[in-house]
C-alpha atoms as a printed R data frame, in Angstrom:
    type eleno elety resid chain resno       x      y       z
1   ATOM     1    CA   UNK     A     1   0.000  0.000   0.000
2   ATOM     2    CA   UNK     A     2   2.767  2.365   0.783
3   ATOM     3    CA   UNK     A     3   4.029  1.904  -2.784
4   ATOM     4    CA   UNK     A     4   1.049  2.934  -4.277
5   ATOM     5    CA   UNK     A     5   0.584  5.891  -2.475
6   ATOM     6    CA   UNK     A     6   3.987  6.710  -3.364
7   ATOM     7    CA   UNK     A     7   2.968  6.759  -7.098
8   ATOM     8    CA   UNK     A     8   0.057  8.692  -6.356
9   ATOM     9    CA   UNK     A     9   2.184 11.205  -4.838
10  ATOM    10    CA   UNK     A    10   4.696 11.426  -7.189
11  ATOM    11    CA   UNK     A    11   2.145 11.868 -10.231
12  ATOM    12    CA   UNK     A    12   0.492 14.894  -8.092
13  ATOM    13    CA   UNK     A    13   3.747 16.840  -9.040
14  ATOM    14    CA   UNK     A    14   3.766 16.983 -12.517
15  ATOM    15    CA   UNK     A    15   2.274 20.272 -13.540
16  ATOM    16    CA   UNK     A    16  -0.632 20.305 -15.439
17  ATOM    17    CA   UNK     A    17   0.833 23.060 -18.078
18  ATOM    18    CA   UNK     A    18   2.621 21.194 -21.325
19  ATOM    19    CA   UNK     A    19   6.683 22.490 -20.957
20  ATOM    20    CA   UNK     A    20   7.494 24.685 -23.436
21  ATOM    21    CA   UNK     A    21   9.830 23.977 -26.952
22  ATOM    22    CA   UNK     A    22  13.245 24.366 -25.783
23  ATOM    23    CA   UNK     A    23  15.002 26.182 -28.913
24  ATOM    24    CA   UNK     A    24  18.825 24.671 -27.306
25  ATOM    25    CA   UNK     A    25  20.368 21.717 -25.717
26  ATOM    26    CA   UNK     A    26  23.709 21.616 -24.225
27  ATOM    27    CA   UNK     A    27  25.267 22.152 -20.785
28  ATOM    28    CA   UNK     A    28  26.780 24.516 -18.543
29  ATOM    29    CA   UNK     A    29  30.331 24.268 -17.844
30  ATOM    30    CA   UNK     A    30  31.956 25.066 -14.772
31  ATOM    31    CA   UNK     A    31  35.852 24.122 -13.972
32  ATOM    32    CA   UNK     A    32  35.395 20.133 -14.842
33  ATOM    33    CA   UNK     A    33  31.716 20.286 -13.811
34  ATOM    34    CA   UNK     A    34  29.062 19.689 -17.099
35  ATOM    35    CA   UNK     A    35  25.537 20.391 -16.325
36  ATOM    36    CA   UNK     A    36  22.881 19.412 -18.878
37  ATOM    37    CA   UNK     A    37  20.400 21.841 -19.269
38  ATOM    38    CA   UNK     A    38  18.171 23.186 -22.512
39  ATOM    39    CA   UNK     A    39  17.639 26.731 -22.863
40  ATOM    40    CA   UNK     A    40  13.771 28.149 -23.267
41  ATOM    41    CA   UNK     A    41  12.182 31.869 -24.291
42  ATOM    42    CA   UNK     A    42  10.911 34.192 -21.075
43  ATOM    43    CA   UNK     A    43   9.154 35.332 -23.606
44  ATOM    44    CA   UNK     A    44   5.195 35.318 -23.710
45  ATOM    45    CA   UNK     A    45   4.698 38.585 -25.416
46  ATOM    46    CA   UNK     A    46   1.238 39.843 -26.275
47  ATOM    47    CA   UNK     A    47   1.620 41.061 -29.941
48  ATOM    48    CA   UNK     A    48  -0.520 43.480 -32.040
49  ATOM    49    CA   UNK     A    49  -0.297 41.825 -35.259
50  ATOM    50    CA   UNK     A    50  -1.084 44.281 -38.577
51  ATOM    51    CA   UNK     A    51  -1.642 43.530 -42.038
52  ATOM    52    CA   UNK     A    52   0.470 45.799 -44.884
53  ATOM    53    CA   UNK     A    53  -2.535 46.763 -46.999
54  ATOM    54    CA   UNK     A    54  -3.135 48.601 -50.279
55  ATOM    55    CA   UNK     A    55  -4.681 51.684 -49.180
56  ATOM    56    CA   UNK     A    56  -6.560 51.641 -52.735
57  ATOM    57    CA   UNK     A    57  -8.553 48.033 -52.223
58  ATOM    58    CA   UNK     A    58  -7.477 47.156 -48.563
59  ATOM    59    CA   UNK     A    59  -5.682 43.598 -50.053
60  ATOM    60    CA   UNK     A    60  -2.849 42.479 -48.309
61  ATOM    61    CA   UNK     A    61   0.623 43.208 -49.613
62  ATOM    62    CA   UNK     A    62   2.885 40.030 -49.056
63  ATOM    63    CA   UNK     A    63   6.664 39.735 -47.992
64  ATOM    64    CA   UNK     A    64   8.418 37.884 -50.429
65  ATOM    65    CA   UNK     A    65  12.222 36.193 -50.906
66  ATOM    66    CA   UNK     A    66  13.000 36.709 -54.240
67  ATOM    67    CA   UNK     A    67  15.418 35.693 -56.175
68  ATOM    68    CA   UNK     A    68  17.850 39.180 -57.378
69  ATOM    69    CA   UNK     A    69  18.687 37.748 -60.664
70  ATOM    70    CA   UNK     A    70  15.398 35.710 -61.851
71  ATOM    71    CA   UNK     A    71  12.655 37.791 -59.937
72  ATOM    72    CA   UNK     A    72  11.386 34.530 -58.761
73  ATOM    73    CA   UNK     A    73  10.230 33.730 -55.211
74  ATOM    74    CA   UNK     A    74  12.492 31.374 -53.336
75  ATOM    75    CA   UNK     A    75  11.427 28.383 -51.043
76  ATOM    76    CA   UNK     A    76  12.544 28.016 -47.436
77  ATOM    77    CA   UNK     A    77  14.310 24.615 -48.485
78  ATOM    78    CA   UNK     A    78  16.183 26.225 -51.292
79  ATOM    79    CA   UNK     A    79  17.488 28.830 -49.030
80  ATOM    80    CA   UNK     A    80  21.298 28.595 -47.644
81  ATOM    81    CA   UNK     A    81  23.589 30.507 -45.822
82  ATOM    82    CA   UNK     A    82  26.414 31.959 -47.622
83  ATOM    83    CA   UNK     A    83  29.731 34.391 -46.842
84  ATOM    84    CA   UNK     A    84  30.495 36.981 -49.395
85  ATOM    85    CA   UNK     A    85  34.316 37.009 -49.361
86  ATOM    86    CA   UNK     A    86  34.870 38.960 -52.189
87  ATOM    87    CA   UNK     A    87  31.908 40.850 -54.341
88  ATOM    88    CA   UNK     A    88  29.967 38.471 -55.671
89  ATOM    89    CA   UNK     A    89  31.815 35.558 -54.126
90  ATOM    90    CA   UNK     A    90  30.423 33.748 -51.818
91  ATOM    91    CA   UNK     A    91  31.265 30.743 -49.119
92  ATOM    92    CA   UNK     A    92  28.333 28.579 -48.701
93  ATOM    93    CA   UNK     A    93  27.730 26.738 -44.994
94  ATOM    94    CA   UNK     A    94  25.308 24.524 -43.930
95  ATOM    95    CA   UNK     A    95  24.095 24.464 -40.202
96  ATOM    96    CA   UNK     A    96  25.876 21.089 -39.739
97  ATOM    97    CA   UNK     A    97  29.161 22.840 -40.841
98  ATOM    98    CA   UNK     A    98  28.533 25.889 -38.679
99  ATOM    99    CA   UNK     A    99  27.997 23.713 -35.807
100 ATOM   100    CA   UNK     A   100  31.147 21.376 -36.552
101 ATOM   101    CA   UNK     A   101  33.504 24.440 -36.773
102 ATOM   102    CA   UNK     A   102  33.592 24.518 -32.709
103 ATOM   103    CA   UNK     A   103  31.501 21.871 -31.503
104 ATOM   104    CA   UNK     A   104  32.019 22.090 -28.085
105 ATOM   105    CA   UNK     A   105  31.361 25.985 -28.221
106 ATOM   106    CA   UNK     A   106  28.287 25.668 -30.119
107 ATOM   107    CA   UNK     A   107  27.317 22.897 -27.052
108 ATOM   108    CA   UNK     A   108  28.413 24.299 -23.924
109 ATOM   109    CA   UNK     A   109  27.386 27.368 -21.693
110 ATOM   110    CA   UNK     A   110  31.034 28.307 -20.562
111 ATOM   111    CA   UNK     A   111  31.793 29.733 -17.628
112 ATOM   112    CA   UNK     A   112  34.882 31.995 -17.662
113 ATOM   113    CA   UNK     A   113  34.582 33.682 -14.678
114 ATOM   114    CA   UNK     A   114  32.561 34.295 -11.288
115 ATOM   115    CA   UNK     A   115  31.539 38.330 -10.476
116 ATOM   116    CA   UNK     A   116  29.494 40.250  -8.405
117 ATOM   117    CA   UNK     A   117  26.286 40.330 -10.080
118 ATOM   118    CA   UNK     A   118  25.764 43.909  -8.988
119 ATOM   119    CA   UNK     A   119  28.715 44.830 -11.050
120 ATOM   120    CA   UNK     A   120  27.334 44.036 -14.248
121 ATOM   121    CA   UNK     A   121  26.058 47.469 -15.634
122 ATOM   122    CA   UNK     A   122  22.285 47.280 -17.287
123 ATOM   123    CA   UNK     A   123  22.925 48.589 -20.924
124 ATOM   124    CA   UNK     A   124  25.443 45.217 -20.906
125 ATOM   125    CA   UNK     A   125  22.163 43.586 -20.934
126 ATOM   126    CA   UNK     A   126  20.120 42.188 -24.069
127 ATOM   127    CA   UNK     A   127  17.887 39.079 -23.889
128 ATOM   128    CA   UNK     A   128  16.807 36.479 -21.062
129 ATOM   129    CA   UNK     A   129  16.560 32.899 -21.512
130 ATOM   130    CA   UNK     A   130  15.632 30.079 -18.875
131 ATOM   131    CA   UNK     A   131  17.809 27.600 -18.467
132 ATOM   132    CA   UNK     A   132  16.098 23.995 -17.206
133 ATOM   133    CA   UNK     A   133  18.352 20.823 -16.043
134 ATOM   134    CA   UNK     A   134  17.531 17.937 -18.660
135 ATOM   135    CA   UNK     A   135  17.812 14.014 -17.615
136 ATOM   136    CA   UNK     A   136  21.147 13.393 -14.680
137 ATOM   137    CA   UNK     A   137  21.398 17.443 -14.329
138 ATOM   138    CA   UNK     A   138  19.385 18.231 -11.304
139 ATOM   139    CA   UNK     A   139  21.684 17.888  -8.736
140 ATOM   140    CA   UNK     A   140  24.538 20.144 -10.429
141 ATOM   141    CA   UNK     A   141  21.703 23.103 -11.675
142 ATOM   142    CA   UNK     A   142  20.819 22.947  -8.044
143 ATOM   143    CA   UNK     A   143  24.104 22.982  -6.676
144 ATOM   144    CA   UNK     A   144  25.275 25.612  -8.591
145 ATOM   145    CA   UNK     A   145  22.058 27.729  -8.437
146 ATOM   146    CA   UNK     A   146  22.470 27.631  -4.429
147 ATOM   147    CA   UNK     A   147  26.535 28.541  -4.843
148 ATOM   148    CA   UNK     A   148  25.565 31.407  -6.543
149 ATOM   149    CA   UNK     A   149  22.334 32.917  -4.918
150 ATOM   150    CA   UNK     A   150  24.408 33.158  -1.621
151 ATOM   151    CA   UNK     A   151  27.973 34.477  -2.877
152 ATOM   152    CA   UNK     A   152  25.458 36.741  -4.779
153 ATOM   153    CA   UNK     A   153  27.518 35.894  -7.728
154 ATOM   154    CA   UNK     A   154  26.837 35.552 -11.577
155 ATOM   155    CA   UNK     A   155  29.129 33.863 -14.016
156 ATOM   156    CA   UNK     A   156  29.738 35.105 -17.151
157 ATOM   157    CA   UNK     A   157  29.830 32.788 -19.776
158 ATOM   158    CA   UNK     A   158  30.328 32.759 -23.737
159 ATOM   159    CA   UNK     A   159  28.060 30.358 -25.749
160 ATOM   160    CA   UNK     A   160  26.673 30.376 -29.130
161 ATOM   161    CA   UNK     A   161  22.914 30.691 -30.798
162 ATOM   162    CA   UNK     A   162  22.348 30.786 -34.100
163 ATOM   163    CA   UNK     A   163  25.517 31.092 -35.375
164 ATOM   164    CA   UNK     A   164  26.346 33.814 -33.300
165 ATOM   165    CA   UNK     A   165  28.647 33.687 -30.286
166 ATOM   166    CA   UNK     A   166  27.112 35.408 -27.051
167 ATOM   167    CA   UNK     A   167  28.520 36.509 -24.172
168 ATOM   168    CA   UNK     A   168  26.124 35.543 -21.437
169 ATOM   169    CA   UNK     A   169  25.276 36.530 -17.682
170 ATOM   170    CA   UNK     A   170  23.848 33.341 -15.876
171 ATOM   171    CA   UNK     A   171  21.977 35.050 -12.534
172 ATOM   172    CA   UNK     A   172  19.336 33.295 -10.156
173 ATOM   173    CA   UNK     A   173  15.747 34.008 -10.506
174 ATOM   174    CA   UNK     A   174  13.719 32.219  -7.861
175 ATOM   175    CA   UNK     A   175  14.508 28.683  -8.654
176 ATOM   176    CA   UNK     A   176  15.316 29.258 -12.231
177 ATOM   177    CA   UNK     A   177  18.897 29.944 -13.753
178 ATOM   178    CA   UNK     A   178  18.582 32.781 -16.443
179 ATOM   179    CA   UNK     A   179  21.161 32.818 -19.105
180 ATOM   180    CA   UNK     A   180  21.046 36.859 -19.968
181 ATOM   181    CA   UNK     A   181  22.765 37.228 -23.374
182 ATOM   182    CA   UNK     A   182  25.407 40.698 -23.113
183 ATOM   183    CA   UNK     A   183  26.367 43.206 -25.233
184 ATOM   184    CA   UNK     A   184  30.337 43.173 -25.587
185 ATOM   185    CA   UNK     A   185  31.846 46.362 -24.840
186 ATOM   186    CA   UNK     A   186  32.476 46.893 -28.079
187 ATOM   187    CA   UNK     A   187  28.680 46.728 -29.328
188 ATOM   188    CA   UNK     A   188  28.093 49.707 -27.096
189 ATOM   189    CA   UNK     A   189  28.650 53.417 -28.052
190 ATOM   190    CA   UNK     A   190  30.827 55.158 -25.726
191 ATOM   191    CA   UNK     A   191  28.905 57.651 -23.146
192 ATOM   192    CA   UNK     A   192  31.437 60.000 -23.269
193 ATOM   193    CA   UNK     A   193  30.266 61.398 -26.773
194 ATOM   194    CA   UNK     A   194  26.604 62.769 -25.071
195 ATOM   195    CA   UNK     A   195  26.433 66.170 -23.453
196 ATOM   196    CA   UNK     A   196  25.330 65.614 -20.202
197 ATOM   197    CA   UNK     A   197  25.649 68.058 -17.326
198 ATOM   198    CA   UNK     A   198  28.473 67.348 -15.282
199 ATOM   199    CA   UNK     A   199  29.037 67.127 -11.179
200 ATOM   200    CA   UNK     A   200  29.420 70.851 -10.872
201 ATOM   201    CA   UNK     A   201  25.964 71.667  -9.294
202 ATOM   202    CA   UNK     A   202  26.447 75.127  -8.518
203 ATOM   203    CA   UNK     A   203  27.207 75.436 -12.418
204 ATOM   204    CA   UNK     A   204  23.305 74.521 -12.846
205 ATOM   205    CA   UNK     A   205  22.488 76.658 -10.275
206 ATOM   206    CA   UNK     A   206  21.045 73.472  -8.315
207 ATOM   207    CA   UNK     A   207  20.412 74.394  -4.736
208 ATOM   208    CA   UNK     A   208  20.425 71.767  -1.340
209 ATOM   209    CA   UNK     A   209  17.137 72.531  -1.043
210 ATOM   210    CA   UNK     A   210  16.449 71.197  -4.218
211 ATOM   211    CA   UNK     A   211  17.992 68.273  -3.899
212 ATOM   212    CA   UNK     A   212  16.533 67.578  -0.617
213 ATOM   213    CA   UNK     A   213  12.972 68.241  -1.986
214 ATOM   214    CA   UNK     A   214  13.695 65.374  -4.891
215 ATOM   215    CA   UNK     A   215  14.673 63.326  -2.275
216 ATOM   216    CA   UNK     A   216  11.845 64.051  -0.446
217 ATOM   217    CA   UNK     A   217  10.026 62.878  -3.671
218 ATOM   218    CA   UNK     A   218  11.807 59.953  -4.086
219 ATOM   219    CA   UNK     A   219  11.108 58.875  -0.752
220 ATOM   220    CA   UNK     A   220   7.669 59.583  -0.777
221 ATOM   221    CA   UNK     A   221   6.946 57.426  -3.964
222 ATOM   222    CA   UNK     A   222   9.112 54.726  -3.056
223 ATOM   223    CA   UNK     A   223   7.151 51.542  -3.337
224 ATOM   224    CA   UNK     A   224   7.959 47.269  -3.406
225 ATOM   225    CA   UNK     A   225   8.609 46.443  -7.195
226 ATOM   226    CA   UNK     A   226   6.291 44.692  -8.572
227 ATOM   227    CA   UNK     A   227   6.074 43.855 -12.271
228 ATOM   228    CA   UNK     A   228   2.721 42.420 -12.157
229 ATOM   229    CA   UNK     A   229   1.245 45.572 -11.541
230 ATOM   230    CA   UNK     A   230   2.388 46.647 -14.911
231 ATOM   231    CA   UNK     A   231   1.080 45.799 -18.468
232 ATOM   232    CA   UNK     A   232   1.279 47.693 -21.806
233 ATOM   233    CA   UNK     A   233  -1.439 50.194 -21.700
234 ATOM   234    CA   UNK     A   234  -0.852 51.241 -25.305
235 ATOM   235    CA   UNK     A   235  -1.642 47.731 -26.631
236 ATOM   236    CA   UNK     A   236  -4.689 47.901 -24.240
237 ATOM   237    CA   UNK     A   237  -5.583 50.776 -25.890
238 ATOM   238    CA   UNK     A   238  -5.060 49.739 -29.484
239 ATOM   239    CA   UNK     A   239  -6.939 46.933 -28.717
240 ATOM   240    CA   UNK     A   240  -9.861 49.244 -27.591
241 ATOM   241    CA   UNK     A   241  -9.809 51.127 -30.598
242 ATOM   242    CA   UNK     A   242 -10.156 47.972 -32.592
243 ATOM   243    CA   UNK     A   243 -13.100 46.731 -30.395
244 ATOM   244    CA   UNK     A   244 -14.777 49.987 -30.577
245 ATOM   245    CA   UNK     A   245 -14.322 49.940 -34.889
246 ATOM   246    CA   UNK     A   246 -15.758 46.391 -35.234
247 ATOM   247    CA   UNK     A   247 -18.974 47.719 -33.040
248 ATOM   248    CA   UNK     A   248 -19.546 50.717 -35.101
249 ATOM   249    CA   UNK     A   249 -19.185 48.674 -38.426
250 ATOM   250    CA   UNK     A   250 -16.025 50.629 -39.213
251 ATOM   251    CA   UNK     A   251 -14.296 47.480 -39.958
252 ATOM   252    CA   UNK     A   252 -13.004 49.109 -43.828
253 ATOM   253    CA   UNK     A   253 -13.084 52.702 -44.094
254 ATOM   254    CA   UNK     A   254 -10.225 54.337 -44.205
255 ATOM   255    CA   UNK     A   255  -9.995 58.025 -42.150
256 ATOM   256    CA   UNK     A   256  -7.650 60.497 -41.745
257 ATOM   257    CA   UNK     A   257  -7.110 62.061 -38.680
258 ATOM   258    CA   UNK     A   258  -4.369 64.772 -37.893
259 ATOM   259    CA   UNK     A   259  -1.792 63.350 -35.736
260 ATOM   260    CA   UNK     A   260  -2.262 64.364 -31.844
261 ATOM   261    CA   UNK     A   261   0.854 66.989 -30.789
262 ATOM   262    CA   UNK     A   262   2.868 66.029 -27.656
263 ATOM   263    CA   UNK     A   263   2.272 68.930 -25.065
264 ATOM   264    CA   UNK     A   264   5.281 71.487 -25.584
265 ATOM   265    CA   UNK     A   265   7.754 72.421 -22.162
266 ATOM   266    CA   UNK     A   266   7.924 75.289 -21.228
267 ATOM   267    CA   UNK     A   267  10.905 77.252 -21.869
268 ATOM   268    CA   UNK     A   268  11.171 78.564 -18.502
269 ATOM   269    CA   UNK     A   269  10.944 75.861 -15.598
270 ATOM   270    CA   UNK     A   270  10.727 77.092 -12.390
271 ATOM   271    CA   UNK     A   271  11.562 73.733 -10.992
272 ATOM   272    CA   UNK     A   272  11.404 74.240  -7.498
273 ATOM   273    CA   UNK     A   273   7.539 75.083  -7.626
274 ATOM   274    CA   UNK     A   274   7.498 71.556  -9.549
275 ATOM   275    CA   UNK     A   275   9.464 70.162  -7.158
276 ATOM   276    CA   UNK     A   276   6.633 71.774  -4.262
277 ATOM   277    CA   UNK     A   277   3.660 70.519  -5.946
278 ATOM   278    CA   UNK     A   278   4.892 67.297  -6.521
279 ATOM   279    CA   UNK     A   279   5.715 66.519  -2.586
280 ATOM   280    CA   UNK     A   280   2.760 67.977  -1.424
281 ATOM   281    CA   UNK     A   281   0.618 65.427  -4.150
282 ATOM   282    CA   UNK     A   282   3.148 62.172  -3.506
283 ATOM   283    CA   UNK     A   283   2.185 62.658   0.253
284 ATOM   284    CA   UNK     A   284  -1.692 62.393  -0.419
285 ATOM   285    CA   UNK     A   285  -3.341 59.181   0.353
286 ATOM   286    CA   UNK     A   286  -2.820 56.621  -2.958
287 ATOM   287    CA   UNK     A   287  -7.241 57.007  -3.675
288 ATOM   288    CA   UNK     A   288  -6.458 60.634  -3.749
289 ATOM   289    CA   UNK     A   289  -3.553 60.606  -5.989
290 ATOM   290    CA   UNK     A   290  -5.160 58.317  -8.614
291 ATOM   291    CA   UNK     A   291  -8.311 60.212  -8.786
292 ATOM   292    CA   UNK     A   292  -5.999 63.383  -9.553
């Protein structure tokens, strides 16, 4: 009987929710530690999908791969990867041969190098993945997960997608390891070109009581972050507009409207009456503040 119940148990914990397509298999390596794992989207993006149209008969106007010289459309299956070496000349590779050129790169999450993941800067950041343990790699994902949530560590890695090589971030997330894909330094334009105002504050004519007062400001709208309480109000509206067409029958016509003008700053600020007004409505009471 205890065997059965067992079962029963262990069948409980499978979640009801099919996994997702993992879209890479390979493993994380760590000194002369492998971990398998396969690497899946965070992505579950809600998309506002548009038709091109012709504006004279409201057909749809298609995307096509066509052929330069012949004008013809191409098929997927007839399409290949190629190099241009020289004009004209090109170097054609198949996946297979992409992959064989470093097969253990093209396989392996490596890790060069453990740093403090409060170190990494934010616009070295690109694109999230999940990583998942497949088949014998649960007890090295957790191992290392649980390493690196208390030394607060992350360990940058290099590994390739799509025939691209990636330098990667792998940080904790709850119980999930999230390969973050990085922008090399050398992807990034330097700062140092923008005109930005410098440290000298009296320069600006920015006063301690200002900066108090933004403080103040700060403080007073400081809340627990919580990205649930966001969504994308723009596709919310979109999709209102839509909704509201289809109901009116306006499901065709086409209208012109003039395009709505942002609301113009003033050339003079006087930001410490801003600065005033906005205390005085951060300390209201939240039902006050929204009805505002």
């Amino acid at each position: 009987m205890a065997k059965a119940s067992t079962k029963k148990k262990a069948r409980a914990k499978k979640p009801d929710s099919k996994q997702p397509r993992s879209i890479w298999k390979g493993s994380i390596s760590f000194g002369l530690v492998n971990i398998p794992v396969a690497l899946y989207s965070t992505e579950a993006k809600q998309k506002l999908s548009f038709k091109l149209l012709d504006r004279r008969d409201l057909n749809p106007v298609r995307y096509r791969r066509v052929n330069e010289k012949s004008g013809k459309e191409v098929p997927w299956d007839e399409i290949v990867k190629g190099y241009e070496y020289e004009k004209s000349e090109f170097v054609v590779l198949s996946d297979a041969e992409l992959e064989r050129a470093n097969a253990e790169a093209t396989q392996t999450i490596a890790i060069a190098e453990f740093v403090d993941a409060a170190d990494i800067s934010p616009v070295y950041f690109d694109k999230p993945y999940y990583l998942a343990p497949l088949k014998s790699g649960e007890k090295g994902y957790a191992l290392l997960r649980e390493a690196m949530r208390r030394s607060g560590k992350a360990g940058i890695a290099r590994m390739v997608l799509r025939s691209r090589e990636y330098l990667t971030a792998l940080v904790v997330h709850g119980n999930v390891l999230v390969a973050n894909l990085l922008r090399f330094a050398h992807d990034l334009r330097s700062a140092d070109t923008l005109d930005v105002p410098g440290k000298d504050l009296k320069q600006l004519k920015i006063t301690d009581r200002e900066i108090t007062m933004a403080e103040q400001l700060i403080e007073n709208m400081e809340g627990q972050w919580d990205p649930k309480q966001f969504h994308e109000q723009y596709y919310e509206d979109v999709m209102q507009l839509i909704k509201s067409k289809i109901k009116s029958g306006k499901t065709q016509t086409i209208e012109e409207h003039e395009r709505p003008t942002a609301p113009r700053a003033s050339k003079i600020v006087d930001i410490t009456e801003l600065l005033k007004r906005s205390v005085a409505e951060a300390q209201q009471p939240a039902h006050r503040r929204k009805a505002s």
